[in-house]
C-alpha positions as CSV (number, residue, x, y, z in Angstrom):
1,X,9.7,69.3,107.3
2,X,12.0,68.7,110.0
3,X,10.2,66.3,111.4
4,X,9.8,64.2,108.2
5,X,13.6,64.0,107.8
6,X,13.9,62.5,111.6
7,X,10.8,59.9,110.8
8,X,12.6,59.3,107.5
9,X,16.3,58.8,108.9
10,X,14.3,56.7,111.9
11,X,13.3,54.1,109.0
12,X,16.4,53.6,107.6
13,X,18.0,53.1,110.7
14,X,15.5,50.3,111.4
15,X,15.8,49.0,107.9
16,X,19.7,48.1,108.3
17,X,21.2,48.6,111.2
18,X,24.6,47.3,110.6
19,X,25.0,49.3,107.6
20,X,23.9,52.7,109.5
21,X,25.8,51.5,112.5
22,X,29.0,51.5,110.2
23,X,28.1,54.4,108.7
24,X,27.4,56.4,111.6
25,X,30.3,55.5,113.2
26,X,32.6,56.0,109.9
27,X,31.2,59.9,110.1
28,X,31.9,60.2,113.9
29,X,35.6,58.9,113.2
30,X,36.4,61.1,110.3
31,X,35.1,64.2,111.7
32,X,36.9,63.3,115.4
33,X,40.5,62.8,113.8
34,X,39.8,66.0,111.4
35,X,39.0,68.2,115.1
36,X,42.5,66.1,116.6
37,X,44.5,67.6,113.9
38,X,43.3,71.3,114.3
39,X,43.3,71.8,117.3
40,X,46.9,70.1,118.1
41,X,48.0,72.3,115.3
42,X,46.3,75.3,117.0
43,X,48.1,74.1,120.4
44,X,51.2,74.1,118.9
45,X,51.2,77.8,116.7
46,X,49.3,79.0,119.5
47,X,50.9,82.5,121.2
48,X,50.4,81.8,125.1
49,X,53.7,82.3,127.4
50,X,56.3,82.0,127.8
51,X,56.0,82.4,123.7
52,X,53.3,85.2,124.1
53,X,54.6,86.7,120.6
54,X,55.0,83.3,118.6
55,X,53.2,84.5,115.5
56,X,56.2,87.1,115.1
57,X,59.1,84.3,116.1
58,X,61.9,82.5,113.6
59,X,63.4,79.6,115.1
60,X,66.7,78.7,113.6
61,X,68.1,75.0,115.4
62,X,70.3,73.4,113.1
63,X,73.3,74.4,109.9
64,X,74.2,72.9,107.0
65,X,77.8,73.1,105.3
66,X,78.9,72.0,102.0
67,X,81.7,72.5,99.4
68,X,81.5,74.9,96.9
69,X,80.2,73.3,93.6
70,X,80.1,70.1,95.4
71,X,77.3,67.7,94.7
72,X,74.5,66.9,97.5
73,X,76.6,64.0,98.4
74,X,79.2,65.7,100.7
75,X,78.7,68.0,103.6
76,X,77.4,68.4,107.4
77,X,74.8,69.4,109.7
78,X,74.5,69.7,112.9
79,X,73.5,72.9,115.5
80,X,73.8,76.3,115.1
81,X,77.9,77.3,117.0
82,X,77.2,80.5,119.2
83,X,79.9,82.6,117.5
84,X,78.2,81.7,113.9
85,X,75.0,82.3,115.3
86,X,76.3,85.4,117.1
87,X,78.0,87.0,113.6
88,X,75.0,86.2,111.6
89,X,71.9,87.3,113.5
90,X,73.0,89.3,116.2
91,X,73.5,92.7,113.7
92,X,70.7,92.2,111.8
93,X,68.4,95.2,112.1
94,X,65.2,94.3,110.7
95,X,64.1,91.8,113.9
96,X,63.5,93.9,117.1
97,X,65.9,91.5,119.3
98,X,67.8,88.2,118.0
99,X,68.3,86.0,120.9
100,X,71.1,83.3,121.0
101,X,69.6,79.9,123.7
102,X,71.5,76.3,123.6
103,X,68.7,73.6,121.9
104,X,70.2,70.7,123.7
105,X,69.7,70.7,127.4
106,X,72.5,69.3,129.3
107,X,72.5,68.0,132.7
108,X,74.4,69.4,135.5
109,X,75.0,69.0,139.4
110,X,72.9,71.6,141.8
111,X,73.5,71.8,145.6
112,X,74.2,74.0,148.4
113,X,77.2,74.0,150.3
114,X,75.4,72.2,153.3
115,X,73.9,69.5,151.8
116,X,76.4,66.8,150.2
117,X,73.1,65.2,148.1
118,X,73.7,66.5,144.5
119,X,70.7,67.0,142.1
120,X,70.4,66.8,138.4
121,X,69.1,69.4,136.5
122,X,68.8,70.5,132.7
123,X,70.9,73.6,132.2
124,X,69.9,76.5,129.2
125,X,72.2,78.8,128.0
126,X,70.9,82.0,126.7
127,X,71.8,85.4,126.3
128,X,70.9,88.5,127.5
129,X,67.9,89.1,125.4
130,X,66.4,85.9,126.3
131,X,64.6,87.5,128.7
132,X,63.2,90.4,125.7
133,X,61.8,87.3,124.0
134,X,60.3,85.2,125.7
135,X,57.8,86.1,128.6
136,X,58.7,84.6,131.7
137,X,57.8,85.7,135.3
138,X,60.1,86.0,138.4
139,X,59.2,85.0,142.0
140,X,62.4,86.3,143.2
141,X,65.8,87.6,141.9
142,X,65.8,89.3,138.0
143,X,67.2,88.1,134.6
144,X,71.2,88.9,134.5
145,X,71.9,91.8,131.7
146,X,73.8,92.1,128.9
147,X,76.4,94.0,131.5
148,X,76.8,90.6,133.1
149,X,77.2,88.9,129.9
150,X,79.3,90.9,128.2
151,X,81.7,90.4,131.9
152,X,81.0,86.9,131.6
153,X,79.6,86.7,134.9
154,X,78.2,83.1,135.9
155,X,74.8,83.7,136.5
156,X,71.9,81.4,137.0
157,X,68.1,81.8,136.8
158,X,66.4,78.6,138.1
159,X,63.1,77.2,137.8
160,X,60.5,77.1,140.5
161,X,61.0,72.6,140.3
162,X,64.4,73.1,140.8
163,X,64.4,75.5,143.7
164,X,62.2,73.1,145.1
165,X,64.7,70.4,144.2
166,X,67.9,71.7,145.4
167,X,66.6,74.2,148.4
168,X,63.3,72.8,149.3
169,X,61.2,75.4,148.6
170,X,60.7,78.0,146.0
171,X,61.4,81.7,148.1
């Protein structure tokens, strides 16, 4: 049976080759940008770290304000201030941890005292619980705590690219 399907499909090929050709390729297309679209949505949901528990994430970047019984005309948007963020989320009980991070990533100035060459790097604030969130790994050093927040101690945690950058090597 099998084989009379490939005999049969061999004929029609032969018959009009254009027309197959287009058609052939037409199916290949279709099913190729289909498989494109999965998977880059399955790349993008997908829980791998530093977002190991994506599935279980909210993401709030951005507020919007308007008057009281004012029409859609008026108002503004813009990101989320810490202290808003930090009255409206950070008592909740429901989540297991609310974490506070910066979305824009501003650059800053990173040396050491020896070297007068500057480099520029993308700084991140976060919080405390940052480091309850999302799963990140340490060569050296440990995340600061909530202690050293709370005292507003200036802490850094740096990237293994920009201890390469600024001290020439990761360790």
């Amino acid at each position: 049976m099998i084989k009379q399907y490939l005999i049969q499909a061999w004929r029609l090929l032969k018959e009009n080759p254009l027309l197959s050709s287009i058609s052939i390729i037409g199916t290949a297309l279709a099913i190729c940008m289909i498989m494109v679209m999965v998977m880059s949505h399955e790349v993008e949901n997908a829980s791998a770290p530093p977002e190991s528990n994506r599935d279980r994430m909210l993401y709030m970047k951005f507020a919007n304000s308007r008057p009281k019984g004012d029409s859609l005309q008026s108002g503004s948007s813009g990101g989320l201030a810490y202290e808003l963020a930090k009255e409206g989320f950070k008592e909740l009980q429901t989540p297991e941890t609310v974490s506070i991070a910066t979305i824009y990533e501003p650059s800053a100035l990173a040396s050491i005292p020896a070297n007068k060459k500057a480099t520029s790097v993308s700084i991140k604030l976060t919080d405390a619980e940052f480091w309850e969130v999302f799963d990140l790994s340490f060569i050296a050093g440990k995340p600061y705590t909530k202690v050293d927040v709370d005292a507003g101690l200036r802490k850094v945690v740096i990237t293994e690219g920009t201890a390469r950058k600024v001290f020439g090597a990761t360790v």
